[in-house]
C-alpha positions in Angstrom: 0.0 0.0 0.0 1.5 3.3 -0.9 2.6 5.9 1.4 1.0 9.2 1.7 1.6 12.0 3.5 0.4 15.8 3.0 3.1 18.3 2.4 3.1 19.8 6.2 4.3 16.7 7.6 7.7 17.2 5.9 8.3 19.6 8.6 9.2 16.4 10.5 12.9 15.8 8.6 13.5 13.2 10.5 10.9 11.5 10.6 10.2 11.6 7.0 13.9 10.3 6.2 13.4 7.3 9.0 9.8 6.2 7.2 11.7 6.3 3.7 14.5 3.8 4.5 12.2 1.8 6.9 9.6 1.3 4.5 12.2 1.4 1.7 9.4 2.7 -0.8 8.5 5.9 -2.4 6.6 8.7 -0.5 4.1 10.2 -2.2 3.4 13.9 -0.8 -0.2 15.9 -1.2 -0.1 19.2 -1.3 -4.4 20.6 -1.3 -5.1 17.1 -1.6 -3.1 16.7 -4.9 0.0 14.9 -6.2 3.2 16.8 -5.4 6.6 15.7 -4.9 7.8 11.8 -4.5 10.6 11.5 -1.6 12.5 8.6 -1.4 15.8 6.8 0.1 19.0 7.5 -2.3 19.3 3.4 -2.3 15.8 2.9 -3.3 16.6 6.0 -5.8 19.7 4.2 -6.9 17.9 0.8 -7.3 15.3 2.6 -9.3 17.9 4.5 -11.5 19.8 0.8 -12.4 16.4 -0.8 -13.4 15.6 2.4 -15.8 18.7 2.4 -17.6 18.6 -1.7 -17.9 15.3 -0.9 -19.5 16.6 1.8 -21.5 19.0 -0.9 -22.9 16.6 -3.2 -23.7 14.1 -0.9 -25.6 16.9 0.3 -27.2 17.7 -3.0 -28.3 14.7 -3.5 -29.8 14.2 -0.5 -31.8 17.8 -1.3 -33.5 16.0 -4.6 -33.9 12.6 -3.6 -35.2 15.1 -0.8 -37.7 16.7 -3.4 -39.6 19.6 -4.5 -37.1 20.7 -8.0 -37.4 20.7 -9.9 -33.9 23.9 -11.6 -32.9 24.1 -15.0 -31.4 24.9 -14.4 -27.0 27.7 -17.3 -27.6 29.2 -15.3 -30.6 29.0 -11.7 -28.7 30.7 -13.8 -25.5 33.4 -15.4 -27.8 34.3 -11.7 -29.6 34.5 -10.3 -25.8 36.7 -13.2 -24.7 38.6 -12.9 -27.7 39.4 -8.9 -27.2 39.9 -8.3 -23.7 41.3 -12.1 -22.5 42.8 -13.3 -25.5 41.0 -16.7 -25.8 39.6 -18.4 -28.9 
């Protein structure tokens, strides 16, 4: 269940900051009974920013896919790396 707090309450620093890594989930913050701002722990920021990007990757990926890119074999990609940065066959 999401947490919601209204906007006064982030008068209480510390309290805010000690729900955020306890919970380790967003804070959603009202302000007039509407959306405002999103508060959260930098780790659960930081975990968030590594799944975007990964995501980024992927649809990336696909785009190159769905514009003509040929797809490469995982074994071949793995071989090439092994072959460039370790020297193996």
């Amino acid at each position: 269940m999401p947490i919601i707090v209204p906007i006064k309450d982030l008068r209480n620093t510390t309290e805010i900051s000690n729900l955020a890594h306890k919970e380790n989930q967003p804070i959603f913050v009202t302000k007039n009974g509407y959306s405002d701002l999103v508060i959260m722990s930098s780790e659960l920021y930081d975990k968030f920013a590594r799944i975007n990007r990964i995501d980024q990757a992927i649809y990336e990926s696909e785009q190159e896919i769905t514009n003509g890119a040929e797809p490469v074999d995982a074994k071949t990609v793995f071989a090439e790396l092994d072959k460039k940065y370790f020297g193996k066959i």
